[in-house]
C-alpha positions in Angstrom: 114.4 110.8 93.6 111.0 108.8 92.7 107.6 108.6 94.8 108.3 105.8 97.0 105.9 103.9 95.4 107.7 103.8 92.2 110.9 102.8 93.7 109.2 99.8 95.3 107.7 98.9 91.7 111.1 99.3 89.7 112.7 97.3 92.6 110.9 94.2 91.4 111.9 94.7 87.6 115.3 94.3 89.4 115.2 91.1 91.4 113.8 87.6 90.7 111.3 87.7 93.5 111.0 89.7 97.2 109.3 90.1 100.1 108.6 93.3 102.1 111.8 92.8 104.1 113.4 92.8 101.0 112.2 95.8 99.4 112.6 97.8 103.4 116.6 96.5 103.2 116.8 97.6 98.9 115.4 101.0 99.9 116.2 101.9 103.5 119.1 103.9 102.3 117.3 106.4 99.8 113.7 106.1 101.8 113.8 105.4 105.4 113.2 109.0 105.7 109.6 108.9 104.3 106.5 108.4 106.7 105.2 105.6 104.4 108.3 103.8 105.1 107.3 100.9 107.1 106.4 97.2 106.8 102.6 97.8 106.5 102.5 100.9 104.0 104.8 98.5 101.4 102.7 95.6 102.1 99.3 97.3 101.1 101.5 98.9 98.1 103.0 95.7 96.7 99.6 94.0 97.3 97.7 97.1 95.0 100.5 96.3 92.4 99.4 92.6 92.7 95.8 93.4 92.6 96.2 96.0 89.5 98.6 92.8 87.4 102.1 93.7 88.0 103.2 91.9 89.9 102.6 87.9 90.9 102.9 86.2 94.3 105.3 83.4 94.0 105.7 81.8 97.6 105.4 82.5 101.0 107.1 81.3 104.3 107.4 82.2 108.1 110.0 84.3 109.4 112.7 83.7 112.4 109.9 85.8 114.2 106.8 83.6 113.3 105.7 86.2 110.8 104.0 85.4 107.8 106.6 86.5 104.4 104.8 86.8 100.9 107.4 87.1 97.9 106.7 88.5 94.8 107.6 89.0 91.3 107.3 91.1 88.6 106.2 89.3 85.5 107.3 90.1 81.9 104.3 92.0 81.1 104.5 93.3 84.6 108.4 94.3 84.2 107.5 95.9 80.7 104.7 98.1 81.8 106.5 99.5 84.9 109.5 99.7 83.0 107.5 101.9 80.2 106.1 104.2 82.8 108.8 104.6 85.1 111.9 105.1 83.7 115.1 105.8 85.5 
């Protein structure tokens, strides 16, 4: 099994684009377990992705709650370097 962190990164290199409701329902099977396992741990860990040029905000919206979504993607150059480093 991989860090959390890296599952959340390869997730992306899977998908066209996601938000951290997307990446709790992807993973919730293999890491709902972990104590890092929650909406604001994944948030600050796809936003340090963002910030270190793997991934690239796409859109955003409000959900059925009022809550602000952010979606993301991985971009080529983003895919290929996690792709490199984390391999399955």
């Amino acid at each position: 099994m991989k860090p959390l962190n890296y599952a959340v990164l390869k997730y992306f290199t899977t998908v066209d684009e996601a938000c951290a409701d997307d990446v709790m329902a992807a993973l919730k099977g293999e890491y709902s377990h972990f104590k890092a396992f929650n909406k604001t741990d994944l948030i600050s860990a796809i936003m340090t992705a963002e910030a270190n040029g793997l991934l690239e905000e796409t859109r955003y919206d409000m959900d059925a709650n009022n809550e602000l979504r952010v979606y993301y993607r991985a971009h080529q150059e983003g895919a290929d370097t996690i792709n490199h480093y984390i391999t399955d």
